[in-house]
N, CA, C and O atoms as a CHARMM CRD file, in Angstrom:
* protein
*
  120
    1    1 UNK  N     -1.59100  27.48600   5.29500 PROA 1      0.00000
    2    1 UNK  CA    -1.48900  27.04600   3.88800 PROA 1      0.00000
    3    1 UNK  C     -0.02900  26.76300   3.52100 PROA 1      0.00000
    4    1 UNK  O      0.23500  25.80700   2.79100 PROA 1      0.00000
    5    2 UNK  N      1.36900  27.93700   4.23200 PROA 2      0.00000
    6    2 UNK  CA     2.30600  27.71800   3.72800 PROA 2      0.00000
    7    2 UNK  C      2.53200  26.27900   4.24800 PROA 2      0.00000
    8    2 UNK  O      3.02600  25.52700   3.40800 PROA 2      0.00000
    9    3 UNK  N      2.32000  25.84300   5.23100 PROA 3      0.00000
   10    3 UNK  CA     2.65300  24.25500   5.74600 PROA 3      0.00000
   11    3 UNK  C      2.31500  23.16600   4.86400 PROA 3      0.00000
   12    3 UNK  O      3.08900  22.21500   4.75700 PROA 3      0.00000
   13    4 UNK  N      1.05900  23.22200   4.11800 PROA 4      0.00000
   14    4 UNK  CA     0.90600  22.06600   3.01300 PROA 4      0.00000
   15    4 UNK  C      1.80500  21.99000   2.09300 PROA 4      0.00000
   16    4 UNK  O      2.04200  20.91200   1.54600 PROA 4      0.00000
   17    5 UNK  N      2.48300  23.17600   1.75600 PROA 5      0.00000
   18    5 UNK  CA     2.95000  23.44100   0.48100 PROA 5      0.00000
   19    5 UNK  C      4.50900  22.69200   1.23900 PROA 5      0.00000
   20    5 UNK  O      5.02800  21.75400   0.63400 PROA 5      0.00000
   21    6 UNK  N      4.92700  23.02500   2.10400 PROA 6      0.00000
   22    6 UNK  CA     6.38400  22.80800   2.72100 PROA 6      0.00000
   23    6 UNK  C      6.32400  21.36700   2.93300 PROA 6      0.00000
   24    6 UNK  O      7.11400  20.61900   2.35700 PROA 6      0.00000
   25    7 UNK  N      5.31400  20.88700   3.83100 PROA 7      0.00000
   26    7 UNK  CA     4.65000  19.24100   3.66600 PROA 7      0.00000
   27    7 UNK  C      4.78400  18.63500   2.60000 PROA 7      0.00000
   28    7 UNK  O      5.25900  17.50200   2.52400 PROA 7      0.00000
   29    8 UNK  N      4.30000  19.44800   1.44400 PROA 8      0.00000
   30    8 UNK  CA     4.28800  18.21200  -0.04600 PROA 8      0.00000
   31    8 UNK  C      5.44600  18.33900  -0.25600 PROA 8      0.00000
   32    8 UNK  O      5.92900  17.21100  -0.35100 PROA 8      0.00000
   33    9 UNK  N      6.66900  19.58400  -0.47000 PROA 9      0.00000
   34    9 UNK  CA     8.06300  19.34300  -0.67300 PROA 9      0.00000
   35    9 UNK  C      8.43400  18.48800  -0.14600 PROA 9      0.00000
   36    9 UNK  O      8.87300  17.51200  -0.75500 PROA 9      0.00000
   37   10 UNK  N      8.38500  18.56100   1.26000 PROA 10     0.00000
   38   10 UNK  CA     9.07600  17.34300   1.84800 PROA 10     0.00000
   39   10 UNK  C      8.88700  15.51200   1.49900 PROA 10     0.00000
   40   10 UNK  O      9.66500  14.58500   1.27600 PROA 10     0.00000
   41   11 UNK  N      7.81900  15.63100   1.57900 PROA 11     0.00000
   42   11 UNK  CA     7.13100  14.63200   0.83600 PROA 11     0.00000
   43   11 UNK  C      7.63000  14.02000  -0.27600 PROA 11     0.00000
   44   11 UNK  O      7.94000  12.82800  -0.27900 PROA 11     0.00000
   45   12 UNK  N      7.75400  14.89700  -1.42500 PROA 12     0.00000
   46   12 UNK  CA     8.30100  14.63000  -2.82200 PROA 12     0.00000
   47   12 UNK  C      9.71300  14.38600  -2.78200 PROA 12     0.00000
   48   12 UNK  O     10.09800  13.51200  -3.55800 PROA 12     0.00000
   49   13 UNK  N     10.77400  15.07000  -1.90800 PROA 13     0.00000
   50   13 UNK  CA    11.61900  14.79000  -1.92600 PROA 13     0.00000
   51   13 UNK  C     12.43200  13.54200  -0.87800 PROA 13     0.00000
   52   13 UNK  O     13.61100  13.21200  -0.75500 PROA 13     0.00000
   53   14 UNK  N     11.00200  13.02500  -0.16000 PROA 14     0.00000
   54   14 UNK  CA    11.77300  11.72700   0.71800 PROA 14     0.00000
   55   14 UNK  C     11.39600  10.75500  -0.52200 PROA 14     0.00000
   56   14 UNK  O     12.20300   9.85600  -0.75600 PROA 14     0.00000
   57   15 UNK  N     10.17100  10.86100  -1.38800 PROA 15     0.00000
   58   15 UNK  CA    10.02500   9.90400  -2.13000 PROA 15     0.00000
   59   15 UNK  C     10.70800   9.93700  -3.39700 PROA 15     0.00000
   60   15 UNK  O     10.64100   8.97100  -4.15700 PROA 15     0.00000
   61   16 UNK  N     11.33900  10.94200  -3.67200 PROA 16     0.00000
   62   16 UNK  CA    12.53800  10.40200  -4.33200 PROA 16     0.00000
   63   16 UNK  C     13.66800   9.92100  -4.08500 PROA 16     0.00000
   64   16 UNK  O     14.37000   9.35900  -4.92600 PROA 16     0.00000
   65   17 UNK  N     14.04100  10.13900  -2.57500 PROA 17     0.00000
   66   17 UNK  CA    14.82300   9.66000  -1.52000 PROA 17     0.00000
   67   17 UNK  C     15.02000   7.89100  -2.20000 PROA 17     0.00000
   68   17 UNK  O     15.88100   7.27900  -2.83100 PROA 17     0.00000
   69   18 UNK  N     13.56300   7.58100  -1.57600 PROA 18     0.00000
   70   18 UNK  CA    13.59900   5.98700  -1.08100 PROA 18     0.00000
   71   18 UNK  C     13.37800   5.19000  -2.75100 PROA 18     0.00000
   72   18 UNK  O     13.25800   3.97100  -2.88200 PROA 18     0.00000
   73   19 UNK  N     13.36100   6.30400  -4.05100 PROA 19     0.00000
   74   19 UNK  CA    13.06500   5.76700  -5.27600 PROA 19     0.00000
   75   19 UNK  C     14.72500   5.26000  -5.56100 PROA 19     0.00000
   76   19 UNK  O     15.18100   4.15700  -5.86100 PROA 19     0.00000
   77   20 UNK  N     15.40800   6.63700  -5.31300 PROA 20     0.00000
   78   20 UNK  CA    16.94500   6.27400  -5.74700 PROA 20     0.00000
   79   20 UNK  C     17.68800   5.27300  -4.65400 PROA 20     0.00000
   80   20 UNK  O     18.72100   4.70300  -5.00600 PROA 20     0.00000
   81   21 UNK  N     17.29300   5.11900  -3.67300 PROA 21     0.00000
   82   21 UNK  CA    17.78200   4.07900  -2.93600 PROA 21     0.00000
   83   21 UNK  C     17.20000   2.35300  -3.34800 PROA 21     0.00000
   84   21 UNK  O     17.95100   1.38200  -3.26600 PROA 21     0.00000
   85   22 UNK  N     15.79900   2.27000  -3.76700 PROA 22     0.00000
   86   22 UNK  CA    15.21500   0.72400  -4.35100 PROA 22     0.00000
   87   22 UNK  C     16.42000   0.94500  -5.55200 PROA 22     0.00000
   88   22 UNK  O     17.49900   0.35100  -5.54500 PROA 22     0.00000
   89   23 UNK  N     16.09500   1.68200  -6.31500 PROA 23     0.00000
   90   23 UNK  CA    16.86000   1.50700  -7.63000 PROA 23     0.00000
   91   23 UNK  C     18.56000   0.99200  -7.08100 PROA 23     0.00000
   92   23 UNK  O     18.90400  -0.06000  -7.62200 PROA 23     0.00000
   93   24 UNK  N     19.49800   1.53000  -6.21500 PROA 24     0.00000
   94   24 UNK  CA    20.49900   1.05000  -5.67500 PROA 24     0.00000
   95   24 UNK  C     20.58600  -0.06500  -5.28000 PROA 24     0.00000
   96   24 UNK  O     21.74300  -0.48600  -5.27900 PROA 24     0.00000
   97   25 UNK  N     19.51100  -1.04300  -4.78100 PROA 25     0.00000
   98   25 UNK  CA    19.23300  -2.08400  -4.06300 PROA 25     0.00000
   99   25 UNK  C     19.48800  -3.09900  -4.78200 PROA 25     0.00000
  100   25 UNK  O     20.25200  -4.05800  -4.68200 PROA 25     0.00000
  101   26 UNK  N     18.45200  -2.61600  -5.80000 PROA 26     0.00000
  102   26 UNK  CA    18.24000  -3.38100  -7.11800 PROA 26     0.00000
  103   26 UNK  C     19.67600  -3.81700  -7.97100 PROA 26     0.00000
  104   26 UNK  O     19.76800  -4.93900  -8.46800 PROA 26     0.00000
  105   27 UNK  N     20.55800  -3.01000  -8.06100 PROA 27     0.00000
  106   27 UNK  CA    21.59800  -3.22000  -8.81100 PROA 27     0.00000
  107   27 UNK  C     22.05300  -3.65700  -8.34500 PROA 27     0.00000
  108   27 UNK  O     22.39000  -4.69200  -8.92100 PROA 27     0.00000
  109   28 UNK  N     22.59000  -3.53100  -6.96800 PROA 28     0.00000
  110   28 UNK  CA    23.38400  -4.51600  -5.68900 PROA 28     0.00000
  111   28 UNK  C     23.15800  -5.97800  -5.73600 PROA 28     0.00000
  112   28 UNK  O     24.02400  -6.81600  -5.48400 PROA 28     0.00000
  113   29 UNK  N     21.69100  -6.27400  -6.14300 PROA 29     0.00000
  114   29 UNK  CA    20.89900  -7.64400  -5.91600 PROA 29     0.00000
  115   29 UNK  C     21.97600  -8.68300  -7.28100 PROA 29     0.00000
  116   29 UNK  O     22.78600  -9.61000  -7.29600 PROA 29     0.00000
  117   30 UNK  N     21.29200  -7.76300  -8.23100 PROA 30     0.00000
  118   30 UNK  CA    21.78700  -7.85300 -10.00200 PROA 30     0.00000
  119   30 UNK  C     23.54000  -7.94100  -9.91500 PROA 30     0.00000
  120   30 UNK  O     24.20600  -8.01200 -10.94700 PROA 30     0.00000
């Protein structure tokens, strides 16, 4: 069980990863 829970952290925090990196992209483009 502890593995799902460590799984979704990880999870949540690559996808905020790759949110603040589009958003960087984006301004670069702009």
């Amino acid at each position: 069980m502890n593995t799902w829970i460590r799984i979704a952290q990880v999870s949540v925090t690559v996808i905020t990863e790759i949110i603040s990196i589009m958003k960087e992209i984006e301004k670069e483009k702009s």
